[in-house]
N, C-alpha and C positions, 0 to 999 in steps of 0.2 A: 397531509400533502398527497393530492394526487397524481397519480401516472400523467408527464406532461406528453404532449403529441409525439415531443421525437423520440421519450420513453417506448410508447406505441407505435412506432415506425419502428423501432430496435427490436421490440417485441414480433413483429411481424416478417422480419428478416431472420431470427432465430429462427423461429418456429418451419419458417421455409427451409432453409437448411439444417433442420434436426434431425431427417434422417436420410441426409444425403451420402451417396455413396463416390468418394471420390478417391481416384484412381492413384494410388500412391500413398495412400490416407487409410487405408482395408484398417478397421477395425481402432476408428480413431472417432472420437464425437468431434464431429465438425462442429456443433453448436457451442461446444465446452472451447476450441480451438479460436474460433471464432465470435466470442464472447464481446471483447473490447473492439476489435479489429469492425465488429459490425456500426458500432456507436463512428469510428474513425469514417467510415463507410460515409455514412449520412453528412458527414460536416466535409468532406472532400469535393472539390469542383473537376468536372469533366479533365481540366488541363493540369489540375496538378494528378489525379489517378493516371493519365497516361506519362509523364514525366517520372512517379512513381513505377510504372510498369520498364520504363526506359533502366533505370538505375539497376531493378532487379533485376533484369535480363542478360546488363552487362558487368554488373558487379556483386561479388559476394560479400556483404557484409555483417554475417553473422560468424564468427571466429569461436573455434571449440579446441581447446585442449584438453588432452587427457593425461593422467596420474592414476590408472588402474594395473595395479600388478599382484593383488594378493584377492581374488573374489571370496575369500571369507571375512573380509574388511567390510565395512559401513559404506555404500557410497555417499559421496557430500557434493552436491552442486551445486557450484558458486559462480551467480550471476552477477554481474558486475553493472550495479546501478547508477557506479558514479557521482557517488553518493556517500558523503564522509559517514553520517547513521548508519544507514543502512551496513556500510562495510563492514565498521568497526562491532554492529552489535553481534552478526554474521562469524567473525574473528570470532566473539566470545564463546560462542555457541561452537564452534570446531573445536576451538579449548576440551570443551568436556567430552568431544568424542572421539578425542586422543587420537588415535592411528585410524584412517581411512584413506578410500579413494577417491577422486576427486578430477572432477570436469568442469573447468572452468569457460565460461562464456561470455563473450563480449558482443557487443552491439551496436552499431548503428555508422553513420557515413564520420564523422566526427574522430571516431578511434579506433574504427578498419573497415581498411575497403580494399577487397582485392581483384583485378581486373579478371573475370572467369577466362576460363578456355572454350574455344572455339567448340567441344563434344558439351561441355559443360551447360554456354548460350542454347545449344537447340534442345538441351535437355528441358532448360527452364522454358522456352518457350512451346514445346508440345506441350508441357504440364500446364501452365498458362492456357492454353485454346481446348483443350479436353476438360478441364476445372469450368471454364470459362459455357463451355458448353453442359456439362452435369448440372449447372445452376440457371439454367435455362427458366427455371418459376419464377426469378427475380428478374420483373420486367425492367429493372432501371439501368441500365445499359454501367451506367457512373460506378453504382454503387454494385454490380457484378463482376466490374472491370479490378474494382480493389479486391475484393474477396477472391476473385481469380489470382491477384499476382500475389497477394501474402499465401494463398495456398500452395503454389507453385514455388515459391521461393520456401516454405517449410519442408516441399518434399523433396528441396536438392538439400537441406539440411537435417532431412530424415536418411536420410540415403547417407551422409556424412558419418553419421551418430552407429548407422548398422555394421558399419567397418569395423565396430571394434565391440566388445564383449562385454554387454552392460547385464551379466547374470549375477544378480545379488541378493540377498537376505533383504536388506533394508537400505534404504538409501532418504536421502535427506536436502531440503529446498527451502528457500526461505521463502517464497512465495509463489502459487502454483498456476494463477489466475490469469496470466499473460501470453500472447500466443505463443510463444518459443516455449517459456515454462512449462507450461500447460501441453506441450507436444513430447516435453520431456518424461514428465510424468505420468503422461498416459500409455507411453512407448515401452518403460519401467512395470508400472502398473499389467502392462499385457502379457510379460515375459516372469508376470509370478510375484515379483519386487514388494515390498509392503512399505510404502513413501510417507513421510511425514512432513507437513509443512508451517513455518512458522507464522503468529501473530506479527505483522509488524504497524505500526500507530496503534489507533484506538478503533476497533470494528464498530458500528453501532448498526443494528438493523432499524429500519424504518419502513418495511415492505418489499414484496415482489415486484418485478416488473419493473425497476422505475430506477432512476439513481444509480444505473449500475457501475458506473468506473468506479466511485466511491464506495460499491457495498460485493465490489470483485471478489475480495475474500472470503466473504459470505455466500453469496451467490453464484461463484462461479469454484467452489469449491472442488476440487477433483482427488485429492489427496486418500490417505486412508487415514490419516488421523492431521489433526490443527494442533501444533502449540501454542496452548491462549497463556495470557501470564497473570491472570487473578479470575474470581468468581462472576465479574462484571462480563467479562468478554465471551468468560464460557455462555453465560446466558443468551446473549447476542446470537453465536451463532447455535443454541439449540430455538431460539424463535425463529431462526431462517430455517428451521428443516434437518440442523446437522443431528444427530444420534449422540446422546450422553457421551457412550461407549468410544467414540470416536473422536472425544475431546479432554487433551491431555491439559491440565492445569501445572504447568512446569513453572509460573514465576517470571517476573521481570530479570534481562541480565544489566540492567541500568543500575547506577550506582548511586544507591539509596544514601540523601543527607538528610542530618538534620533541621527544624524548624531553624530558616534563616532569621536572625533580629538585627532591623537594620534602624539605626534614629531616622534615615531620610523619607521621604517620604511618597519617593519615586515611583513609579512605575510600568510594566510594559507590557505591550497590547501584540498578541499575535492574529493574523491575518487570516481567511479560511483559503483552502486550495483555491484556484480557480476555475476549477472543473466543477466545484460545488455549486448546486441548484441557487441562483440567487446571488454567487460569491460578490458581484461588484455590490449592489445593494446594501448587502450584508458588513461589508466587507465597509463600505462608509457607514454605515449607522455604529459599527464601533469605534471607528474615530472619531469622530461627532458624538459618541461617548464620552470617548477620552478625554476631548478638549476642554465638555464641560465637568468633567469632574477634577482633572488639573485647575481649574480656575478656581471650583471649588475648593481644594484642597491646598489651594495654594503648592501646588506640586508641577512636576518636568514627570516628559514619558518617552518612551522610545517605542517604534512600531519595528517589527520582525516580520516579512511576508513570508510565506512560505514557500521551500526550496524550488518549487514549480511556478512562483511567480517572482518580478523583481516590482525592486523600488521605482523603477523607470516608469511603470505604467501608473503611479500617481503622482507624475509632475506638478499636477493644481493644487496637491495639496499644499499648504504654510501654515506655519502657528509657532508663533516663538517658546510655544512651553512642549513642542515636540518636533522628533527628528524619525527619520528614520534610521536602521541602522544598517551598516555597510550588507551588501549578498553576499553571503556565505557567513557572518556569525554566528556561533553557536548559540546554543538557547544556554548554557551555563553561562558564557559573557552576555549576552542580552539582560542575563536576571540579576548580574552583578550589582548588588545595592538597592534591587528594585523591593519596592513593600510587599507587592503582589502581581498577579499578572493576571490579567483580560482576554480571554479566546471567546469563541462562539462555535466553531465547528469543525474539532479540529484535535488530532490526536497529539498534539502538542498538550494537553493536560494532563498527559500522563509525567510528558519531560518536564513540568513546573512542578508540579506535585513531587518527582523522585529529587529535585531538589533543594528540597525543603520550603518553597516557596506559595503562599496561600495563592487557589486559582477561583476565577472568579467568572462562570460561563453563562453567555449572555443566551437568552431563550426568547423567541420570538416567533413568527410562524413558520418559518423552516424547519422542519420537524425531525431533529436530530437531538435525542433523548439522552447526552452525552454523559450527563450528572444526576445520581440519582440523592445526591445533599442536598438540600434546600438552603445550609450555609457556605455552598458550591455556586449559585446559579444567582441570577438576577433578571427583571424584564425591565427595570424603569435604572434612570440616572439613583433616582430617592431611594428607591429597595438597596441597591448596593451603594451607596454612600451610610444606609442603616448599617449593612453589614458589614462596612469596613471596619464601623464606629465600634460593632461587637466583637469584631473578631478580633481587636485591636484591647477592648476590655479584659481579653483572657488573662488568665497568670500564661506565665510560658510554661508549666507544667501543664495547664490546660490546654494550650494550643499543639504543645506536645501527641498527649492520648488521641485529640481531634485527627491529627496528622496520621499519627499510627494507623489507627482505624479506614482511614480511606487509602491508606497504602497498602493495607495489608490484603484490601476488597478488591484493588484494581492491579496490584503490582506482586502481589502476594512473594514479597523476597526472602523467605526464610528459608536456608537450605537447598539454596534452588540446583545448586552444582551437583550433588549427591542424587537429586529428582531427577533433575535432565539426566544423569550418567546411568541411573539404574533404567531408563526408559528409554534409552540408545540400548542397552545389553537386553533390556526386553524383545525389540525389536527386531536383533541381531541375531536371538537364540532359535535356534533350528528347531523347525515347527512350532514357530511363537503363531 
């Protein structure tokens, strides 16, 4: 899959602001800052960026607390994604590193917004028309207009974070790739900090340049070290470029079941994001999977979109041998009774695989190398109706080992509390 136009159009708004020097930003990679924020860029219309610039000017919606009172503690910050996964796997991960400090952040009009103050307002907008003006090589007035007012709004949020005493040994993120993240981490990173940030879904590289919301952890990596959770992921991000040395294999904290045996004969189909190259296309060639192998199988299926999409935007579809299933269930209740499940692009393979449930990832020309089982993947309705037939032949001692084996390659969960804790005290220990 090649780089599409607006890949190339993404690419050429980096590169212009790669070594911009912006006033409030000294010693901050605008292009790392400005990673996703530029893609946002492009898909924005002249009236919603300046409506955009209105909100920022008048309202603060980025909300930071702090819990730092011992600087020989861990720091830990925790963004708040709104997002029942994400939290809960986040909780786990604090579990192991016991006693820290801790900055909590929240985000967007939805779950705070607070009216600035009058010094506040002219603050953000001289940084606004100075930003606005520093990026003067990007002739498109639209897409200069956003990158002005996320810049300007990061440095009344830089200016926030300076107030208080972020000097630490190591600190900790769960994802680094995001503007704010990514402002945090580099703020850290300049004051000495040695930041670690975690895997969350399934990374898969598929190229430079191209794809970037989907390959952010990869590609917009800023951290000093990734925690991947098996041999798979590690790989991923050393074909993107990352350094062995700088990739810790700590382990899924997902809670690893056994191979589920169920008589029915059900099963359920998860969605790709919708940010994904192709997602609607994609996105019905798996249901029109579904249908016809329910028919086949004389089987019932349930669809699960994923949390960035709803069930709303496929009204047309009907088929009395599927539903979909309410927003917001979890993938344990989705696989409840289900034989097997159906993805195509989509770090949902990991949550069907931990468990215990056979996945089954459909490959087509969207080129995302998710499975590297061949009794993992499928491209025809006929190929996986073969390998349901086989994998359905195993003894359950067989289906077992098969299980093992790709949990061990992707999720690698043995020990992982004892990993993770000795690699927090790694990172803690003075002149690590």
């Amino acid at each position: 899959m090649k780089p599409s136009d607006f890949d190339n159009k993404q690419t050429q708004i980096l590169n212009k602001i790669k070594n911009s020097n912006i006033r409030g930003l000294e010693n901050i990679d605008i292009s790392r800052l400005m990673f996703n924020v530029s893609g946002e860029a492009l898909k924005t219309t002249k009236t919603e960026s300046i409506k955009k610039l209105i909100r920022t000017v008048m309202f603060d919606v980025i909300k930071a607390e702090y819990n730092v009172t011992d600087s020989n503690l861990p720091l830990v910050i925790t963004y708040d994604y709104h997002r029942e996964d994400h939290t809960n796997y986040w909780r786990k991960f604090k579990a192991f590193v016991a006693e820290y400090n801790e900055i909590y952040i929240e985000e967007g009009r939805k779950h705070y917004s607070r009216v600035r103050k009058p010094g506040e307002i002219l603050f953000v907008i001289t940084h606004y028309f100075r930003a606005k003006r520093q990026l003067v090589n990007i002739e498109n007035s639209t897409i200069r207009r956003v990158l002005a007012t996320n810049l300007a709004e990061l440095i009344a949020f830089k200016q926030k974070l300076e107030r208080h005493n972020l000097n630490c040994q190591s600190a900790f993120i769960f994802f680094d790739g995001n503007r704010v993240e990514n402002l945090v981490v580099q703020m850290l990173r300049n004051c000495g900090t040695t930041v670690a940030t975690m895997q969350h879904g399934q990374p898969v590289f598929h190229g430079l340049d191209r794809d970037r919301i989907n390959q952010t952890m990869i590609l917009n990596f800023t951290s000093d070290y990734i925690m991947v959770t098996g041999e798979f992921s590690k790989k991923q991000f050393m074909l993107g470029g990352i350094p062995e040395e700088q990739i810790f294999v700590g382990g899924s904290l997902r809670n690893i079941k056994g191979v589920t045996d169920t008589s029915e004969k059900n099963f359920a189909v998860f969605l790709d994001c919708p940010t994904n190259p192709n997602a609607i296309r994609d996105n019905k060639e798996l249901i029109e999977c579904a249908k016809r192998i329910s028919e086949l199988l004389g089987s019932h299926f349930v669809i699960k979109c994923h949390p960035q999409d709803s069930p709303q935007n496929y009204v047309d579809f009907s088929e009395k041998r599927g539903a979909f299933v309410p927003k917001g269930t979890s993938i344990e209740k989705t696989l409840e009774g289900k034989e097997f499940g159906i993805l195509h692009a989509s770090g949902v393979y990991l949550d069907i695989i931990s468990e215990g449930t056979k996945a089954f990832c459909y490959v087509n020309d969207t080129d995302f190398p998710l499975v590297e089982k061949g009794m993992d993947s499928f491209s025809t309705t006929t190929e996986l109706l073969d390998k349901i037939e086989k994998w359905n032949s195993y003894t359950d001692t067989k289906k077992q080992e098969y299980m093992n084996r790709i949990i061990d390659y992707y999720l690698c969960p043995y020990d992982v509390e004892n990993r993770y804790k000795a690699f927090v005290k790694k990172l803690n220990a003075p002149n690590s």
